[in-house]
Every structure is written in structure tokens, then in C-alpha cells.
C-alpha positions in Angstrom: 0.0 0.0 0.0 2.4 2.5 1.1 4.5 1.7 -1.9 1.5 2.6 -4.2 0.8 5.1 -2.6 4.6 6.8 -3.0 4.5 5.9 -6.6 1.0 7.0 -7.4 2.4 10.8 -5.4 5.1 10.2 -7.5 2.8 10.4 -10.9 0.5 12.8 -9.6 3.5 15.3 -8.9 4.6 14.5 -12.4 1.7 15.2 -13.8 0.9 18.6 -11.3 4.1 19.8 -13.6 2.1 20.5 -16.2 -1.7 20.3 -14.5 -2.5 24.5 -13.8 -1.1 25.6 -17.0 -1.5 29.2 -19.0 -4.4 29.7 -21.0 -3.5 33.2 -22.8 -4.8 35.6 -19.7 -6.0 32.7 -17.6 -5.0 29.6 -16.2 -6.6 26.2 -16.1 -7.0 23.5 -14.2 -6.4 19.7 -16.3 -9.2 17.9 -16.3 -7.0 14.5 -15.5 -6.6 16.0 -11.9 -10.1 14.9 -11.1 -9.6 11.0 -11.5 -6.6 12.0 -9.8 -8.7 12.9 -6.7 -11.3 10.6 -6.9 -7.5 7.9 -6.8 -6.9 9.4 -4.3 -10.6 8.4 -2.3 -10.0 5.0 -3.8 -6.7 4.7 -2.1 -8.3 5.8 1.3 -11.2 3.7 0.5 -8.5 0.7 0.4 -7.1 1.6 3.3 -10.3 1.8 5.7 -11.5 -1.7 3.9 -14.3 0.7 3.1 -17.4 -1.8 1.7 -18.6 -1.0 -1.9 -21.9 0.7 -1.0 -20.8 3.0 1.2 -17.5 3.5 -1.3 -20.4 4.5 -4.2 -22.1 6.8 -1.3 -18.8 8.7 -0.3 -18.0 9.2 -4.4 -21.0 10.5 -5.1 -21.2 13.6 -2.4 -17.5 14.4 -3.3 -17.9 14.8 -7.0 -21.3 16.5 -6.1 -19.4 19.0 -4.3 -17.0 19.3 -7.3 -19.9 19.4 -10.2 -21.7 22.1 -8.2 -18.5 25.1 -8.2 -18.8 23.4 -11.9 -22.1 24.4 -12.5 -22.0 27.9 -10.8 -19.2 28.8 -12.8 -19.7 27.1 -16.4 -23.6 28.2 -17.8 -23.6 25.0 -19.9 -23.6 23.0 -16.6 -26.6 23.6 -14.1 -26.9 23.1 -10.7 -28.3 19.6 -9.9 -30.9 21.4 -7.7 -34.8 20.3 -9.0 -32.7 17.5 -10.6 -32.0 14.9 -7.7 -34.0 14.0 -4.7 -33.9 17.3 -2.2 -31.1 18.8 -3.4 -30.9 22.1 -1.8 -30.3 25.3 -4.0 -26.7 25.9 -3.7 -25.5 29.5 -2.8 -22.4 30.6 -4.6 -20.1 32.2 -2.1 -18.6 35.8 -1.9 -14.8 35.4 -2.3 -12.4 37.0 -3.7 -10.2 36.1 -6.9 -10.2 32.1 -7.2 -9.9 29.3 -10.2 -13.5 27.8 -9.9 -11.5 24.7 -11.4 -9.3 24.2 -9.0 -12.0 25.3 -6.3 -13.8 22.1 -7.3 -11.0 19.7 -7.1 -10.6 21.1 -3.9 -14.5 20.9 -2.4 -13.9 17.0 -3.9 -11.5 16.9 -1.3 -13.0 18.7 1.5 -16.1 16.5 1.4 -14.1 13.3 1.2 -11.9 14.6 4.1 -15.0 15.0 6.5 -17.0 11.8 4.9 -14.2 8.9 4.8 -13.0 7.8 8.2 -9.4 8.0 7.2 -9.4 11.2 4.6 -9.1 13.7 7.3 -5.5 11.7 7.7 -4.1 11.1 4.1 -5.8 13.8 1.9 -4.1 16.6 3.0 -0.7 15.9 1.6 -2.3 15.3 -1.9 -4.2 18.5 -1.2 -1.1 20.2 -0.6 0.8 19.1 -3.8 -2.0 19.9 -5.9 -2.0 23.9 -4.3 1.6 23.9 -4.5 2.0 22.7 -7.8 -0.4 25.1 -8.9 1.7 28.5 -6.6 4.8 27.2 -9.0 3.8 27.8 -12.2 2.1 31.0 -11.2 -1.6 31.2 -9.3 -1.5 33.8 -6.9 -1.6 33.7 -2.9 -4.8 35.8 -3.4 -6.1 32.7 -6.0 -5.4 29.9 -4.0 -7.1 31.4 -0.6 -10.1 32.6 -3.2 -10.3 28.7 -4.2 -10.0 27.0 -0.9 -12.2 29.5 0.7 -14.8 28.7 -2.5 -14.5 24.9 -1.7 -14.8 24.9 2.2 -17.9 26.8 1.3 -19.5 24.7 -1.3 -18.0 21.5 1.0 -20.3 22.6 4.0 -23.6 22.8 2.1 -22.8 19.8 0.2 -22.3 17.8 3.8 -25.5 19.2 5.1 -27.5 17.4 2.5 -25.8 14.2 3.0 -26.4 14.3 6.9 -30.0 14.5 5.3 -29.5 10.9 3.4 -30.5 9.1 6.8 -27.6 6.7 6.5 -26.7 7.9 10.0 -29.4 6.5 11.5 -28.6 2.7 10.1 -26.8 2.4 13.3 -30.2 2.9 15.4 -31.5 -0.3 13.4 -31.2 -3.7 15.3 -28.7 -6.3 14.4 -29.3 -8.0 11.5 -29.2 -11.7 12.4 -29.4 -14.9 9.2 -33.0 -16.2 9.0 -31.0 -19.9 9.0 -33.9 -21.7 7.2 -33.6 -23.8 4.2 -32.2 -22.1 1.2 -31.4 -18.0 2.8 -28.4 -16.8 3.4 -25.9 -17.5 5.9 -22.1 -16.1 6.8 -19.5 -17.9 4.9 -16.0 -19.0 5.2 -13.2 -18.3 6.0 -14.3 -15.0 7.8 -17.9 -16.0 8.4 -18.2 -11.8 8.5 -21.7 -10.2 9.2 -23.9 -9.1 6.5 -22.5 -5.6 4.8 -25.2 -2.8 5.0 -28.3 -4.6 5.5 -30.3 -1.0 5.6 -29.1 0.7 3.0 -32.0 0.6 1.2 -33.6 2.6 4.0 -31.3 5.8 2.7 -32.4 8.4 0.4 -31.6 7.8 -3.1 -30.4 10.2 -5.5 -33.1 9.6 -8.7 -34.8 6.9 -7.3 -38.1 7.5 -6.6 -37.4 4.6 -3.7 -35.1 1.9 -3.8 -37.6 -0.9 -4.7 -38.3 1.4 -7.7 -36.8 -1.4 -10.1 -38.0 -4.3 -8.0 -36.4 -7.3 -9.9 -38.5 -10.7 -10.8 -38.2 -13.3 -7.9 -35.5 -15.6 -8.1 -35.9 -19.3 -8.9 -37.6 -20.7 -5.9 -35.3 -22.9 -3.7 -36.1 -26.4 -3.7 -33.8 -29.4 -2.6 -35.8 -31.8 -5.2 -33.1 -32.8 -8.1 -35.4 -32.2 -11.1 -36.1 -28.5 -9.3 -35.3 -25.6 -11.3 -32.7 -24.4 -7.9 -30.8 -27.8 -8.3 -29.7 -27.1 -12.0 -28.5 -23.4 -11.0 -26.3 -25.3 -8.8 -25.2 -28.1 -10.9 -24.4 -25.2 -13.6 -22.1 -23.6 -10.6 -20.9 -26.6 -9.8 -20.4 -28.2 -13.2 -18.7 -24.8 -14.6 -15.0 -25.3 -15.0 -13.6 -23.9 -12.1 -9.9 -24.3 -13.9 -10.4 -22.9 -17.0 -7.5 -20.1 -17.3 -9.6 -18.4 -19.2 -12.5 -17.9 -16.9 -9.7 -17.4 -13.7 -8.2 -14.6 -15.7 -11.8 -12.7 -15.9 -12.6 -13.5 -12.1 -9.7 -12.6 -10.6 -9.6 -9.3 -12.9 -13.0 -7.6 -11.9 -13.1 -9.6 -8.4 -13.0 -6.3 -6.6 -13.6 -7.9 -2.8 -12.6 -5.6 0.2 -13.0 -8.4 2.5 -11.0 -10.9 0.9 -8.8 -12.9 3.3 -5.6 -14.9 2.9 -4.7 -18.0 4.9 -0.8 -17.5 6.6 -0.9 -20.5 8.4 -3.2 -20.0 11.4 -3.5 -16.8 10.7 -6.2 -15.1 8.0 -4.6 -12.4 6.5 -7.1 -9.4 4.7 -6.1 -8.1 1.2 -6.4 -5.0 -0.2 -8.7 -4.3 -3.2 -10.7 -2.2 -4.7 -14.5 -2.2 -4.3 -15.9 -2.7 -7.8 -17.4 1.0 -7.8 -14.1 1.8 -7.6 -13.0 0.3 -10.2 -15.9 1.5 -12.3 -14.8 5.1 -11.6 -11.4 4.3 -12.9 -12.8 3.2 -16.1 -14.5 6.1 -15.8 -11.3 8.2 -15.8 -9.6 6.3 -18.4 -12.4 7.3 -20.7 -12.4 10.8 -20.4 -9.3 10.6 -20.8 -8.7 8.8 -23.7 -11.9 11.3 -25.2 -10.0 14.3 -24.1 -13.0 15.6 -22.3 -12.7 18.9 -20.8 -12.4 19.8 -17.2 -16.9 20.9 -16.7 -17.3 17.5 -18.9 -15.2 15.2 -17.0 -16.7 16.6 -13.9 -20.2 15.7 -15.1 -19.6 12.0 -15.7 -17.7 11.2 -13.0 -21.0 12.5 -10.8 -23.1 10.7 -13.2 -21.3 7.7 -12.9 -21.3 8.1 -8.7 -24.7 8.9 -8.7 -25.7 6.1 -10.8 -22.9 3.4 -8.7 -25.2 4.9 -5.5 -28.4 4.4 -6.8 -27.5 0.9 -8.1 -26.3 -0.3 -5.2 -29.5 0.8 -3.3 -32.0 -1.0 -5.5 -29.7 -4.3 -5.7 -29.3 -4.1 -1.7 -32.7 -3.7 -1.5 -33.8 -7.1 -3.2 -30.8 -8.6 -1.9 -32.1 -8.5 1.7 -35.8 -8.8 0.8 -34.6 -12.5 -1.4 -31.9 -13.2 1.3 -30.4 -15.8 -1.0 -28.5 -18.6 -0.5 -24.8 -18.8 -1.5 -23.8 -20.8 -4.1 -20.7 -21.8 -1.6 -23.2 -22.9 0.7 -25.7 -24.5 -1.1 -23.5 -26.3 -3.1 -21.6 -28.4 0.0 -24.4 -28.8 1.3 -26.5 -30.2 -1.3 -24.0 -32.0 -3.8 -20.6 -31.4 -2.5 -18.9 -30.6 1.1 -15.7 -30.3 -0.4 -16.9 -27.5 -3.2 -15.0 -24.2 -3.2 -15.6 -21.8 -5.1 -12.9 -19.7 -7.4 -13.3 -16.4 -5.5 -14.3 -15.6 -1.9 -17.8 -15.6 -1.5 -18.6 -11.4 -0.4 -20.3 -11.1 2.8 -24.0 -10.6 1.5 -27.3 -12.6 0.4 -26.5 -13.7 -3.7 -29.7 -12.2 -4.9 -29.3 -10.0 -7.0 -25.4 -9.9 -8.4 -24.1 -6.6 -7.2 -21.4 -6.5 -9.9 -24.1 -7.0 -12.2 -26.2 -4.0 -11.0 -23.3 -1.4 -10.9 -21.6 -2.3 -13.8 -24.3 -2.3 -16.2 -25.6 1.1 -15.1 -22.4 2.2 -15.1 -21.9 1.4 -18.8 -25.3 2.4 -19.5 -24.1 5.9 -18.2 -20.5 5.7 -20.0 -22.1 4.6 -23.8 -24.7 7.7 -23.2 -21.6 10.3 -23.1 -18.8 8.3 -25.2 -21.3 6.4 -27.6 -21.8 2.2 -28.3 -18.3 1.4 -29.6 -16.2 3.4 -27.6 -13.1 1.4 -27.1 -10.6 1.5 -24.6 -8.2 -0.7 -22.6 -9.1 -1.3 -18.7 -5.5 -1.1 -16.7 -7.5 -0.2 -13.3 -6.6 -3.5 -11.8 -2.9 -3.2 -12.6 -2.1 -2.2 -9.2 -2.6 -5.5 -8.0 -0.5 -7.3 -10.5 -3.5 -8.0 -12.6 -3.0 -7.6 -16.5 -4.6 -5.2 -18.1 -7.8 -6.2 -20.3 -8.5 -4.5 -24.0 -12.7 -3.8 -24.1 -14.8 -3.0 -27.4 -17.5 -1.4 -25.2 -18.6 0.0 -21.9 -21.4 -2.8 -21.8 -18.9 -5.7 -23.2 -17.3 -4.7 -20.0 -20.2 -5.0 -17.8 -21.2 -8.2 -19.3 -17.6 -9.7 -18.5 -18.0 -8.4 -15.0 -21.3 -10.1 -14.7 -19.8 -13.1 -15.8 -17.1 -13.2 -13.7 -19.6 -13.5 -10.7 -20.3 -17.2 -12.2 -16.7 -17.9 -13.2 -15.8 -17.5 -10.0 -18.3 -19.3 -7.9 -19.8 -16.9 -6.0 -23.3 -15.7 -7.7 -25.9 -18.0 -9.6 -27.0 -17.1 -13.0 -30.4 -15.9 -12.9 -28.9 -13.3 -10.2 -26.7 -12.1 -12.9 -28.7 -11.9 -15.9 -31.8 -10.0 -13.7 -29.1 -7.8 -12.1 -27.9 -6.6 -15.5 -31.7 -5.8 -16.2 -31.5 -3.7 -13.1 -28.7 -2.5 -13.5 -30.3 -1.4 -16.9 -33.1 0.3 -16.0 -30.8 2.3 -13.6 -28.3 3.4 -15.5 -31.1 5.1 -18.2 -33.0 6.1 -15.4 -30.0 8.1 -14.3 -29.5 9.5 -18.0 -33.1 10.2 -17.8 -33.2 12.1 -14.9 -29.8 14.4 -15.4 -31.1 15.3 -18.7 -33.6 17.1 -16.6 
């Protein structure tokens, strides 16, 4: 971690070299510094083992706060306010000179610093190379306090409406304890770890009208009989081979589990990953900028895409604990093998619907509206963790491969994937939808 970390510095200060750069009169901001920032998140994000909704909850506020100096600033970008779910009218503060560019890089920052456990602890040094790259090549004393001031300022309204969000009352909510009947969900090994945010559905959504608003069909009824509809999903699992390179390659590639764990003798070591919105905002980044989208641009789909990762999650965790689904891990040993393992680690969660599926469809939904159908690119988000990079032809030939890998690697059933990608579906243009408000 800490060597990624110096390296990634390392690149970003590279890159700051040449990021605030004369403009005639003016200087700009490049737009690559936002994936820069929203690395950065990912990095704490890794670091606090933060679980993939909440990861999707804390992008989405920070590039909110970002979009909005955007959209005060830029007249072809308007405020999200009558757009999303009670967003507030924003009020433009009175400061002096600033760079409303690097003001909202800055209010990303802010919000994240206040909203991720960890940020308030290893932001600030990005923070600091990013203002004092931009003092070298010529922004004023006057600019820089205009900017920070800007951000703090946006920052503060933008927290206010996601102490609104009710996600800090999920800890008022009883422990949620496994049904343990015949075919639910239970905790699985080798952590056996307690669900991940069993009320999230209970927090405000950001276009949703609710989070059952794309309520999926049912999934195939459990049934222990062999001629049952549930018993072939299994066998399917179970006769899917598990050693094909191939289908290894593509699980390991978007397996994107924060809670994976290692065994070191007796001793369970956790790894570091990504959760798989973060990985979707790193595509995300690559896109814009391999499109060369400017900075108001690349500010407006990186919210997009966090509003639509935030969204997605809340309708697939809202059928996933209404379902409460059976593991294929479980199910499996307990029904036609005890000594069946699965590829991946099984994520600590009901199976119903495939969370992978949800977000990464909408995501791509999102993605092909701004970048178009054949937009291709090649995905190196992964390569951090020693994982090759993978050459796409499309945002959704992406998303279907991340579906996929869900089955490849043991850990989801099929119909949960194929009905998560229609949820994930109805998301994602429900989100285009709405911001074209």
C-alpha cells in the first residue's frame, strides 16, 4: 500500500508539472486532476476496507461538491438542484479572486476529508501538492485562498444534504441476524463476517423515486428436489470449470472484494482491493481521458457515474435482503458437495441480486450515453494488483464480463446475474433520464 501510494504521489506530482497551465490571460485547471482525486478516495477507501456501497455513497457527495462550483461557474452545466432527490439550491459564495477549477478539485476533497473515516488523515498531503504545484507555475496567494475558501464553502452545504441521506441512523436499526432456514443466506467462510449494510435501502436515493423502484422478478424458488429448477443453477455452478484459465483470468480481474482474506498458516490475512465502484470510476477516468473531455465535462460523468454506482447499489441491496439468497458456496456443500470451493471468496451478503451485475451495467449504460456504443478502450485499473490489463470494445462488453465473472468464479448463480444486469439497466437510463432534466 504505502508503496502505491509513493508511486502514485510520484505520478500525480509529475503530472501537477504541467496540470495549472496558462491559458493566454488565464490559467486552467487539467481535467485528468479529477480521477486524480477521486484515486486518491480510492486509495483511502482501500485503506479503511471501506465496503462497496458505502464507497459509491462517499464518491458521489465528493464529486457532487465538485460538479456544483462546476455548475455555478460554467452556464452550460446547471446546478443539480430540482434534478436529484432534495437537493438544496446551492448558494455561490462571496470570495475574492479564485480558479473555480481548482476550487472544485478542492471541495472533492473537502467532502471526502469530512466523509471517509481515514481522509481527514491522508488527503491533506495530496491536497497540498496539488496547491503547491499550482503556486509554482504561477496562481496567486490571493487565487489559492479565493479557491480554498470557494470549496470549504460549497463543501459545507454539500455535507449538510448528505447528513440529510438518513444513513446515519442505520446504526439505530437492530442487528441483522441470518433467517438460518432452508435455502437464505448465511455467513461464509473463512471470515464468516456479518452481512454488509443490511439497511441501506432505508437511505435516500439520489433519482430513485425509492429503492424498490426497479424491484427485480423473484428468483428461482429454492427447492432441494433434483429435477427443481434451484438444483440445476447449482449443478451449472458446480459443473462450470472452475480451472479454466480463461474464466480465472476474468474473475480474478473484476473480483474487486474488500474483504478478501488470505490464509498465513493459522493466521487469516485481509487483502487490499478495490471495491468494484471503484474500479468503475477508474474506467471512468480512463475514458475521459482517452476522449479528451474537458475539465466541466469530466466533472459531469464522474457525478453521473457516482450517482448512478449509489443508486444501483440501493436497489440491488434492496432485493438482496428482501430475497436473502442462499450462497452458491453454501448451497452447493451442502447439497452436492462438502468439499466444493468456489474460485473467489464468497462477499459477505445474500447472492440475490449480483451486485457486480447491477453497478456495472448502469455504469456502462451511463459511459455509452456520453462516449457512444463502440467506444473502445483498454481497462488497466486493476494493474495495481499485479492483474493484466484487459483491451474492451465497449462499456457494456465490459459489464457483461463483470457479470460473468460472478459465475466464473463461484460466488453468484446465473439468474442473479442476468436479472441484475436488467436492473442495472433500468438504472443506469433512469439516471441518464433524470440528469437530462
Amino acid at each position: 500500500m504505502a508503496k502505491f501510494s509513493n508511486l502514485l504521489l510520484g505520478m500525480l506530482l509529475a503530472v501537477m508539472g504541467t496540470a495549472c497551465k496558462k491559458n493566454e490571460s488565464k490559467k486552467e485547471i487539467a481535467p485528468t486532476v479529477i480521477g486524480q482525486v477521486t484515486a486518491q478516495m480510492t486509495d483511502v477507501m482501500v485503506h479503511d476496507v471501506t465496503n462497496p456501497p458505502l464507497g459509491a455513497r462517499f464518491y458521489s457527495y465528493a464529486c457532487l461538491a465538485g460538479y456544483e462550483v462546476v455548475a455555478a461557474n460554467d452556464k452550460a452545466y446547471p446546478s443539480m438542484h430540482g434534478v436529484l432527490n432534495d437537493f438544496p439550491e446551492i448558494e455561490k459564495p462571496k470570495v475574492g479572486e479564485y480558479s473555480y477549477q481548482l476550487a472544485a478539485a478542492l471541495a472533492i476533497l473537502e467532502t471526502a476529508k469530512k466523509m471517509q473515516p481515514s481522509g481527514g488523515a491522508l488527503l491533506p498531503k495530496y491536497q497540498q501538492s496539488l496547491i503547491d504545484s499550482c503556486k509554482k507555475i504561477g496562481f496567486t496567494d490571493e487565487v489559492l485562498a479565493g479557491s480554498q475558501e470557494y470549496a470549504l464553502a460549497i463543501s459545507k452545504q454539500i455535507l449538510k444534504y448528505a447528513k440529510g441521506d438518513r444513513y446515519n441512523r442505520i446504526s439505530n436499526f437492530p442487528r441483522y441476524e441470518p433467517h438460518g432456514g432452508p435455502g437464505t443466506w448465511y455467513p461464509t467462510p473463512p471470515g464468516y463476517f456479518p452481512p454488509v449494510e443490511p439497511y441501506f435501502k432505508t437511505v435516500r436515493p439520489f433519482t430513485l423515486d425509492s429503492s424498490s423502484q426497479f424491484r427485480p422478478a423473484p428468483p428461482v424458488a429454492f427447492s432441494e428436489a433434483k429435477d427443481s429448477d434451484f438444483y440445476k443453477l447449482m449443478k451449472r455452478n458446480y459443473d462450470d470449470d472452475q480451472k479454466a484459465q480463461e474464466h480465472r483470468v476474468i474473475a480474478a480481474f473484476w473480483d474487486c472484494n474488500p474483504f478478501a482474506l488470505e490464509n498465513k498458516g493459522h493466521l487469516l490475512v485481509g487483502m487490499k482491493k478495490i471495491s468494484p465502484g471503484a474500479h468503475w470510476m477508474g474506467i471512468t477516468d480512463i475514458a475521459c481521458q482517452k476522449a479528451k473531455t474537458d475539465f466541466s465535462k469530466t466533472m459531469l460523468i464522474n457525478t453521473a457515474v457516482a450517482i448512478g454506482l449509489m443508486d444501483g447499489f440501493m436497489a440491488c441491496w434492496d432485493e438482496k435482503f428482501r430475497s436473502n439468497r442462499i450462497r452458491p458456496e453454501t448451497a452447493i456443500r451442502k447439497y452436492i458437495d462438502p468439499s466444493w470451493k468456489p474460485f473467489l471468496q464468497t462477499p459477505p451478503f445474500p447472492e440475490y441480486l449480483s451486485g457486480h451485475s447491477v453497478i456495472s451495467t448502469a455504469a456502462a449504460v451511463i459511459l455509452t450515453h456520453y462516449f457512444g456504443d463502440n467506444f473502445a478502450y483498454t481497462d488497466t485499473v486493476e494493474e495495481r494488483f499485479n492483474l493484466k490489463a484487459r483491451p474492451f470494445k465497449s462499456f457494456l462488453a465490459a459489464s457483461e464480463e463483470s457479470g460473468l465473472s460472478r459465475f466464473y468464479g463461484g460466488i453468484h448463480f446465473m439468474d442473479a446475474i442476468e436479472n441484475g444486469q436488467k436492473q442495472g439497466q433500468q438504472v443506469g437510463e433512469w439516471v441518464v433520464k433524470t440528469l437530462a432534466k
